[in-house]
PATOR-874486 format. One record per residue: residue number from 1; residue in one letter; z, x, y of N, C-alpha, C in turn. Coordinates in steps of 0.02 Angstrom, whole numbers. Atoms other than C-alpha are relative to their C-alpha. Example, Ala and Ser with C-alpha at 12.3 -4.5 7.8 and 13.67 -1.06 7.14 Angstrom:
2
1|a|0|45|-59|390|615|-225|0|45|60
2|s|-3|-42|-59|357|684|-53|37|-39|55
END
This chain:
311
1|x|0|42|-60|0|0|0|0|44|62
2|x|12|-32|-37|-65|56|168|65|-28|53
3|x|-51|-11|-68|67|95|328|-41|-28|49
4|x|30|19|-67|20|0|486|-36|50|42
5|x|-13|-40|-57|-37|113|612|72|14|47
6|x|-55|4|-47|111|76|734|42|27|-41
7|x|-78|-29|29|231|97|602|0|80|-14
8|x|15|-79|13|158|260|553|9|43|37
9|x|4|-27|-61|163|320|724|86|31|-6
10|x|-82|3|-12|354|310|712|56|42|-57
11|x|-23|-48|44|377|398|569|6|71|-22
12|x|-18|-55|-5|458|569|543|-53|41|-6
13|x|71|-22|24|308|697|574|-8|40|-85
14|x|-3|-27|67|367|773|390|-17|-72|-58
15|x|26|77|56|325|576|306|-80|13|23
16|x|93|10|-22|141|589|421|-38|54|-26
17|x|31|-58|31|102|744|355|37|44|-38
18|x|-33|-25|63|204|799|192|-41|70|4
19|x|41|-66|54|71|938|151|15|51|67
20|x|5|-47|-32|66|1021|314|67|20|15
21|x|-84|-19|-30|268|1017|368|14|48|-81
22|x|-15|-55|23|279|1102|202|-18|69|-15
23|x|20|-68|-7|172|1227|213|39|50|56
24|x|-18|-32|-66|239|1261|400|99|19|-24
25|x|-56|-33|41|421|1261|292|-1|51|-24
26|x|-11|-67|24|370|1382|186|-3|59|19
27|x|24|-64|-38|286|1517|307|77|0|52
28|x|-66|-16|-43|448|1482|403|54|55|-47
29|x|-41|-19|42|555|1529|267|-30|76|-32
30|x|43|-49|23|443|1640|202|20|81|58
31|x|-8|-68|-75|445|1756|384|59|24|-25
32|x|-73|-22|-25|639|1749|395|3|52|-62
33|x|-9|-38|79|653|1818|198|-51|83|9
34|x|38|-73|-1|497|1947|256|41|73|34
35|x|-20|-49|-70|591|2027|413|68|27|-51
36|x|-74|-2|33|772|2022|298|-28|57|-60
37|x|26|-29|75|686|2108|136|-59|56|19
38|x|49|-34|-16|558|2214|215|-5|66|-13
39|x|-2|-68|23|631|2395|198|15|-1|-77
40|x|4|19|54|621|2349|31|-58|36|-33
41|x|78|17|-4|446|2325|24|-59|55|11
42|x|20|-79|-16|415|2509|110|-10|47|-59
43|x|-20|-44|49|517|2564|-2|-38|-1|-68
44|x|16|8|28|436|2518|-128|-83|23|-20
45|x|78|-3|8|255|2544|-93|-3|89|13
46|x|-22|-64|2|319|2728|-36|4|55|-75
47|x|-8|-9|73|381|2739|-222|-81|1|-34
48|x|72|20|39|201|2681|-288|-18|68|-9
49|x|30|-45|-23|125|2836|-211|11|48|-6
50|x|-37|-74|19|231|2982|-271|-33|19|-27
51|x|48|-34|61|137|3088|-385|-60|-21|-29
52|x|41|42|-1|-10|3014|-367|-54|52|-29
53|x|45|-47|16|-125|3113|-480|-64|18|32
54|x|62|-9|-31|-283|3079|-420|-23|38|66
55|x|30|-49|-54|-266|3179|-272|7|66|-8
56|x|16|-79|16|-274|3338|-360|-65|16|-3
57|x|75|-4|34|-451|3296|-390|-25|25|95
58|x|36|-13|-58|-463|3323|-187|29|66|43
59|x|-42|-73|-27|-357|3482|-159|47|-32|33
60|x|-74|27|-36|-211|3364|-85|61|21|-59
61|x|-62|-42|8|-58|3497|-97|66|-57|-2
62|x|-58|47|-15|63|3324|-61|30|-19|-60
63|x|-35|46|56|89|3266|-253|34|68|-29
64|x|-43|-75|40|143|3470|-289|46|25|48
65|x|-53|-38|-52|249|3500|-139|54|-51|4
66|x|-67|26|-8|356|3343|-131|37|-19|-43
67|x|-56|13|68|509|3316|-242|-13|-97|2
68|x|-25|43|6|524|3171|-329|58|-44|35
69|x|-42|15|-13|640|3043|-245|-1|-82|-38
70|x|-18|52|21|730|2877|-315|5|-49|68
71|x|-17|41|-51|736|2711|-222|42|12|72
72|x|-56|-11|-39|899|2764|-120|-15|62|40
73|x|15|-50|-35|845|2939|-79|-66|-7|46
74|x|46|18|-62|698|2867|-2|-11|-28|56
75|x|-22|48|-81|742|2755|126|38|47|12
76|x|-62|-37|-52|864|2881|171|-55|50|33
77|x|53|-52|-17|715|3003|179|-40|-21|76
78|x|31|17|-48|626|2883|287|40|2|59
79|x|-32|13|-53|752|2848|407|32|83|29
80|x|-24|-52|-21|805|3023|430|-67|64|29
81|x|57|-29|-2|628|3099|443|-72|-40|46
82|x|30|46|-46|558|2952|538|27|-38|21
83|x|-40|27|-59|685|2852|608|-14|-72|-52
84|x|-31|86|22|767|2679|549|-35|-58|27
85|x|64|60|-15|641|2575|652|-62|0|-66
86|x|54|7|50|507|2638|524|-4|-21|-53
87|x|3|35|82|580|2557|366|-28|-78|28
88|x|46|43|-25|481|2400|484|-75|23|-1
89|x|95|-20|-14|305|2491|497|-45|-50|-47
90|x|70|29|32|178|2371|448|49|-73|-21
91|x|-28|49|23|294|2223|457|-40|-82|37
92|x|52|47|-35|163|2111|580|-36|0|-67
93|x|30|22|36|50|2120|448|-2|-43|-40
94|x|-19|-3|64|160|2095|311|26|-93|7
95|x|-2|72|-40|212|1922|429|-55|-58|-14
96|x|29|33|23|52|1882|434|-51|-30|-92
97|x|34|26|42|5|1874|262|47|-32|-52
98|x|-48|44|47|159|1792|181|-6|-70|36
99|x|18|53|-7|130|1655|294|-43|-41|-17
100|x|36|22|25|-10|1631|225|-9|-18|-80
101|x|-8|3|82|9|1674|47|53|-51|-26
102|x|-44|44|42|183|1601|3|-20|-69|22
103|x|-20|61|2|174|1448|113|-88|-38|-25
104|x|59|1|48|-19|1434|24|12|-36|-51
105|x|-2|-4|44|28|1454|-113|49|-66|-37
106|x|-34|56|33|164|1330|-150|-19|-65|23
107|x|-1|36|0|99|1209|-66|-84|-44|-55
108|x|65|9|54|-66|1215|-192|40|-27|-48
109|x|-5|13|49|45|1233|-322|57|-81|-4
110|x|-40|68|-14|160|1073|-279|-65|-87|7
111|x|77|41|7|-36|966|-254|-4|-1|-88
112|x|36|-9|80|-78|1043|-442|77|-56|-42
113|x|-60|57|6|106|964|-482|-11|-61|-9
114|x|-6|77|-17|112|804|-415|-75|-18|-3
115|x|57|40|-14|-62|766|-408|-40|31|-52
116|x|31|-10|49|-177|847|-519|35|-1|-89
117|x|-24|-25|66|-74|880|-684|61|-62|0
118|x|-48|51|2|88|758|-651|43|9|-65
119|x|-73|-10|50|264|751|-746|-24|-42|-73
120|x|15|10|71|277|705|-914|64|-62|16
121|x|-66|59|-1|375|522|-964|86|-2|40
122|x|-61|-34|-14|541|622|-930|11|28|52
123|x|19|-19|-105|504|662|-736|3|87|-47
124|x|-5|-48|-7|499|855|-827|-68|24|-2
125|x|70|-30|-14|359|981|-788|4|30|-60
126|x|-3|-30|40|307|1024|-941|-44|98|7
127|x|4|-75|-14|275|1241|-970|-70|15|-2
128|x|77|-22|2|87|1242|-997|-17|-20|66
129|x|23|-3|-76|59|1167|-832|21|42|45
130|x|-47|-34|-41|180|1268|-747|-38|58|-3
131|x|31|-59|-10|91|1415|-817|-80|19|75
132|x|70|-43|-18|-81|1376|-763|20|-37|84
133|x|-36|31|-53|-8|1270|-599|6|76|52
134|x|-30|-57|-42|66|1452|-539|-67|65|-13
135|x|45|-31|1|-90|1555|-588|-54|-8|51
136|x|59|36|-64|-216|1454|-489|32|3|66
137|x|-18|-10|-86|-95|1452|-314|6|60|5
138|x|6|-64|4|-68|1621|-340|-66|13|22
139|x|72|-28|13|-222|1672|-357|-47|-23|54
140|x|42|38|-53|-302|1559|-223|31|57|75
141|x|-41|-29|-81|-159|1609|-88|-20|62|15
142|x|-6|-68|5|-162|1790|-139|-98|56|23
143|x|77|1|-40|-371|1797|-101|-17|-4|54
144|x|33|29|-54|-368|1722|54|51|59|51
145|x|-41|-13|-31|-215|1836|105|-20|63|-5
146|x|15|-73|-2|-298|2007|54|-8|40|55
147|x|-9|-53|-41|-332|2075|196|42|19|54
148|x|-69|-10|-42|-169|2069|293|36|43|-59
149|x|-37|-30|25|-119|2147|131|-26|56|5
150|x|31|-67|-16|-249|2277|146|44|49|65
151|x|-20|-3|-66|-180|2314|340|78|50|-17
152|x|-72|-19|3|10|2319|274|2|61|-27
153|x|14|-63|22|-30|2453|142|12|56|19
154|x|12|-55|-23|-104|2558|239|61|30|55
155|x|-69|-9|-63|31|2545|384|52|29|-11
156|x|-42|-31|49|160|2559|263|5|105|-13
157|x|24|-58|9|79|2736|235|5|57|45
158|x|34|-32|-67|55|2799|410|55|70|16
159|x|-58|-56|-38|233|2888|438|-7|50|-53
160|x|45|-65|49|189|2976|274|-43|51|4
161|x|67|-31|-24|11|3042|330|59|40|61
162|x|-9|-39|-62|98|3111|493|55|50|-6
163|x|-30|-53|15|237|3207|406|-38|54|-30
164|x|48|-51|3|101|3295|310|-66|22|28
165|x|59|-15|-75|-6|3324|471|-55|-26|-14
166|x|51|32|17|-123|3217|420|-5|-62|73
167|x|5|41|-42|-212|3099|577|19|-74|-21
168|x|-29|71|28|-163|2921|590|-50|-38|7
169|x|71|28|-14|-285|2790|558|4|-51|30
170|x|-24|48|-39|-233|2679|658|59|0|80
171|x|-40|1|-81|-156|2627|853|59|-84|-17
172|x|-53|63|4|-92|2465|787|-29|-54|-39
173|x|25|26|34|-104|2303|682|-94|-28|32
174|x|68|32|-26|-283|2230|783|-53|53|-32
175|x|38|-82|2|-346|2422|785|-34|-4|-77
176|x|14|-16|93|-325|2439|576|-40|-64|-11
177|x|30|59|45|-416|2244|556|-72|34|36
178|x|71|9|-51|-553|2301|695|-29|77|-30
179|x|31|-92|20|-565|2501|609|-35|-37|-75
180|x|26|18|70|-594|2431|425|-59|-61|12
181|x|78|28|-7|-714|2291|464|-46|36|38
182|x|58|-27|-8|-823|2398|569|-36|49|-47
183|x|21|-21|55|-815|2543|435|-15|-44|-74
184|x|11|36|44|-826|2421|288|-33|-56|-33
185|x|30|75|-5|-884|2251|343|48|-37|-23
186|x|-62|50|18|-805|2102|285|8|9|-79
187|x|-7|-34|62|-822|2177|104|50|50|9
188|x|-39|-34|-17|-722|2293|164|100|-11|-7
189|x|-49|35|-17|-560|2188|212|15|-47|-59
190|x|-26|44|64|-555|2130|20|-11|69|-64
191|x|-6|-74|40|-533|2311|-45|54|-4|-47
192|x|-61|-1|37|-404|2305|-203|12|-91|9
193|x|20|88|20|-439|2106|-208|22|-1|-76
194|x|-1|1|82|-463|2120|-407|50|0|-23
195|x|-82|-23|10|-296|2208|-442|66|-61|35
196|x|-49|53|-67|-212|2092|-284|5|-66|-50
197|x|7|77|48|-277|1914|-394|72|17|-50
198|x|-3|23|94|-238|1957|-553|83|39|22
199|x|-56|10|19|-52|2038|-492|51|-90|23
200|x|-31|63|-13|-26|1871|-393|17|-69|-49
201|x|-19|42|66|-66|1774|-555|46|24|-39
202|x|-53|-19|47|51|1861|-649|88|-20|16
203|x|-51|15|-37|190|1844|-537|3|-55|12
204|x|4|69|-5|163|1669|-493|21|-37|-85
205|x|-10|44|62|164|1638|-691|69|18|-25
206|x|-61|-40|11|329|1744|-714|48|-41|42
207|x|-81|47|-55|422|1639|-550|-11|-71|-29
208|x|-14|100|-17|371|1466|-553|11|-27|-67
209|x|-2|8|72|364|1480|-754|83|-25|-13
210|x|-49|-13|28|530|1538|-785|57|-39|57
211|x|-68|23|-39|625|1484|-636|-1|-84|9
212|x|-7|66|3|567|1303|-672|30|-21|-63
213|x|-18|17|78|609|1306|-876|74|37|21
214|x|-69|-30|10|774|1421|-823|60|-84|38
215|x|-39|25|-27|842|1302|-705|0|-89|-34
216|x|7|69|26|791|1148|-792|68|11|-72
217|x|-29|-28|38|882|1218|-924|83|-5|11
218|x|-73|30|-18|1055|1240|-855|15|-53|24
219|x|-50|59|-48|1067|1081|-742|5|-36|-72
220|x|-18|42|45|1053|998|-926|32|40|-76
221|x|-43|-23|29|1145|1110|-1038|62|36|20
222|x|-60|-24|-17|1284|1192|-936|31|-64|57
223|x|-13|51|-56|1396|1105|-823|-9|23|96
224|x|6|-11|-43|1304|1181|-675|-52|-72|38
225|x|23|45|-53|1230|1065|-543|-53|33|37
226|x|69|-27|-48|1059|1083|-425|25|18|68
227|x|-27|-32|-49|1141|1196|-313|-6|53|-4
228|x|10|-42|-18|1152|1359|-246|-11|47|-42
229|x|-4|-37|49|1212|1437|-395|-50|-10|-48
230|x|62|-9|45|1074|1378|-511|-62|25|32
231|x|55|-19|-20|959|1422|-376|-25|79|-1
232|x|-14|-52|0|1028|1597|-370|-36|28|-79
233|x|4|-17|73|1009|1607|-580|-76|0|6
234|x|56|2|18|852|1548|-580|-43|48|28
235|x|29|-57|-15|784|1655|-478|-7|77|-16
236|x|-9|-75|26|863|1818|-523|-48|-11|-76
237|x|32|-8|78|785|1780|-705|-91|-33|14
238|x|89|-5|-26|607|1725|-632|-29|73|46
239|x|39|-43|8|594|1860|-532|12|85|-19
240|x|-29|-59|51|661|1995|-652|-71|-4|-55
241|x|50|6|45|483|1923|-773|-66|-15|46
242|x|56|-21|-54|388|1928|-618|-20|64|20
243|x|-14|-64|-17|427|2111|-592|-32|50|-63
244|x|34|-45|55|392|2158|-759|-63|-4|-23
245|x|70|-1|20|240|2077|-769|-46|14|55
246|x|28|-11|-35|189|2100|-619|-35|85|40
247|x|3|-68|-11|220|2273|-569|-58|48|-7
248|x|62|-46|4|72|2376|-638|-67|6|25
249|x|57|-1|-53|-52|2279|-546|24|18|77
250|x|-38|-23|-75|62|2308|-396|-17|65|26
251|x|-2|-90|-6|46|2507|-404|-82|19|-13
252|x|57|-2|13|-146|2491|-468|-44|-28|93
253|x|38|29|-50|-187|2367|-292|43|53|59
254|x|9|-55|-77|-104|2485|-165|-22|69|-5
255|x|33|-64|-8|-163|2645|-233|-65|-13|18
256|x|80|19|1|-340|2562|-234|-3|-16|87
257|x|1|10|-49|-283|2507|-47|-2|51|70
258|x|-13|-51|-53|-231|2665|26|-54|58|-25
259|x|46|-66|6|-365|2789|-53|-40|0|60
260|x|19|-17|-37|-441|2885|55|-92|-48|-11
261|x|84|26|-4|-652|2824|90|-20|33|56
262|x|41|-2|-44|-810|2878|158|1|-23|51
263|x|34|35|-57|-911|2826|294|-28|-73|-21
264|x|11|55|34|-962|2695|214|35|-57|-22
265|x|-44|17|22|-802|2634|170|1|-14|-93
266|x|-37|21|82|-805|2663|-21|48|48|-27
267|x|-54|-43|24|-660|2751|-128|-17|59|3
268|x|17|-118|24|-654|2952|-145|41|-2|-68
269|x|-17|-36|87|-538|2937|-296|0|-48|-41
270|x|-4|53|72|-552|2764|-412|-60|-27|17
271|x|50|58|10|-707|2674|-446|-1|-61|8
272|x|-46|49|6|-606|2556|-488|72|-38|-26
273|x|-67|-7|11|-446|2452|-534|15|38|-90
274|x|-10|-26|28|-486|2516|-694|10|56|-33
275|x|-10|-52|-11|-511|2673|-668|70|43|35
276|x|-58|-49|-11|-360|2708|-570|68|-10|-50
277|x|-49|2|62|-259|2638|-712|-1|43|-41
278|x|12|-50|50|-340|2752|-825|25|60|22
279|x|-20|-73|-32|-306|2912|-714|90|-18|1
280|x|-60|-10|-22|-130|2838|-673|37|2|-69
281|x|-68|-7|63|-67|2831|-853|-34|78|-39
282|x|42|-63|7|-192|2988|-910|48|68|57
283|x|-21|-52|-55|-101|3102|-752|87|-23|-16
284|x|-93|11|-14|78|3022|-725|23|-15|-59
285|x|-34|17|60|128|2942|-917|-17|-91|29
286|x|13|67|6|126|2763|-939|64|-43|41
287|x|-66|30|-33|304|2734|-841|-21|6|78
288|x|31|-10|-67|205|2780|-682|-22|-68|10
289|x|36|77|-11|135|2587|-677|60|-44|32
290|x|-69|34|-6|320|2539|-660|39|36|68
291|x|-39|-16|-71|349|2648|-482|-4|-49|30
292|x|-6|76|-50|437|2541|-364|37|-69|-25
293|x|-41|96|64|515|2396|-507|34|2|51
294|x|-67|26|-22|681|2400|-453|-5|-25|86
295|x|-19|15|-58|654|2377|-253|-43|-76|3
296|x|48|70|5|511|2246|-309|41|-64|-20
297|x|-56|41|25|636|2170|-408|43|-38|32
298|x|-54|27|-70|785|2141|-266|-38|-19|36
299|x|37|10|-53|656|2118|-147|-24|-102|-6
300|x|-8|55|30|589|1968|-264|45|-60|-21
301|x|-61|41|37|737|1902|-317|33|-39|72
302|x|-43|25|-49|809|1881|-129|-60|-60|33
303|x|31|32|-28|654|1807|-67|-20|-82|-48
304|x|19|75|59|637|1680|-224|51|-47|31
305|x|-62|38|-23|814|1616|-183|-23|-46|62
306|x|34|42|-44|747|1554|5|-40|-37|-18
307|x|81|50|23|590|1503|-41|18|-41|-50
308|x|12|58|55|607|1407|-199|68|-63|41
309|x|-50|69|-37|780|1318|-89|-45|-34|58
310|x|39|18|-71|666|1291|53|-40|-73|-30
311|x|33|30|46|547|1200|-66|30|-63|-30
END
């Protein structure tokens, strides 16, 4: 049954437009969780990049001169070697593409929900939808959001390059969107795409999977309630199987993001994502796919908590 006009008029703008107030929820929620979790996120992509074999193949002295460091010793590294503002570098970007991605993304996958796929007799979502439900928003969001992730990457990178006297490629976020599309084109600005999808599907099938079967789970076998604390559980255990599955495309899409390129804008050291997989477990061991878990992990886990309560 259709709403009057008049009456419609009068109604809360989150009843007139459900789809968009939650999208504009989630990119809200989304930001606050980015700015809070962010030296995280450095940290993390910092980690990726340690011992990065492939640049032996170009005479880069950087993977034989710097020591190994752990999560903790690195943010300390950064902040003591570049200053405590820089565990932010590349956090505009990183703004704009969670706005786009998370609050994207859930609000696809909440459509695929309620509207395409729909609950089962028992108002519960059953796990096959859930899977492919969180594959497809993933995967959609995470496409459209590539090249703010491209941007962050590299940004991420920059205080790095300038401790080992290396120029910076960039003046600021506009600069890095307006340097790579002129060198690249708009092919360009979807560099490490491939790797980007397929870790966003993974991760998407690891959170919305597990933290919908975990929490469904306790509100009807423990005597916990749809509150904070199951929101907390669920999350820590979604994205603890987001992390693990996710991770290797994680370390595969920013090495593929930050390699160096021609004039042309194509790679100097991977072909492709499969190629730098091959070099990265061939050079580093097969635990090299897994630099970065643990900050991905906390990083994940704090931002699930918001977001999935927001939701």
């Amino acid at each position: 049954m259709s709403v009057p006009e008049d009456e419609e008029r009068l109604l809360p703008l989150a009843q007139r437009w459900p789809r968009a107030s939650k999208f504009l929820l989630s990119g809200c929620a989304a930001t606050v969780a980015e700015l809070a979790t962010f030296p995280l996120d450095l940290t993390k992509t910092r980690l990726q990049m340690q011992g990065e074999a492939a640049l032996a193949r170009l005479g880069d002295s950087a993977r034989e001169s710097a020591p190994y460091r752990g999560m903790v010793r690195t943010a300390l590294g950064i902040i003591q070697e570049e200053g405590f503002l820089k565990l932010w570098q590349g956090v505009t970007p990183a703004i704009y593409r969670h706005i786009v991605y998370s609050g994207g993304r859930m609000v696809t996958y909440e459509h695929l929900r309620e509207v395409v796929f729909g609950k089962s007799e028992d108002k519960h979502y059953p796990l096959w939808k859930s899977v492919i439900g969180g594959m497809m928003a993933g995967v959609v969001g995470q496409f459209l959001a590539n090249p703010t992730d491209l941007v962050k990457v590299q940004m991420q990178m920059e205080g790095k390059r300038k401790l080992e006297g290396k120029p910076l490629r960039f003046r600021g976020v506009h600069h890095a969107f307006a340097k790579i599309l002129s060198e690249g084109g708009i092919r360009g600005l979807w560099a490490g795409w491939v790797p980007n999808i397929q870790r966003a599907a993974l991760v998407n099938m690891g959170d919305l999977t597990t933290y919908d079967t975990v929490k469904h789970y306790l509100v009807l076998n423990t005597p916990l309630e749809d509150n904070i604390m199951t929101h907390g559980l669920s999350s820590l255990c979604s994205g603890l199987v987001a992390s693990i599955l996710g991770t290797p495309a994680d370390v595969i899409k920013s090495r593929i993001m930050n390699q160096p390129r021609d004039k042309q804008g194509r790679g100097l050291l991977y072909k492709s994502s499969t190629d730098c997989l091959i070099q990265a477990v061939q050079g580093e061991g097969f635990m090299s796919l897994y630099k970065g878990f643990l900050p991905s992990w906390l990083r994940m886990v704090t931002n699930l908590v918001g977001l999935h309560k927001a939701t």
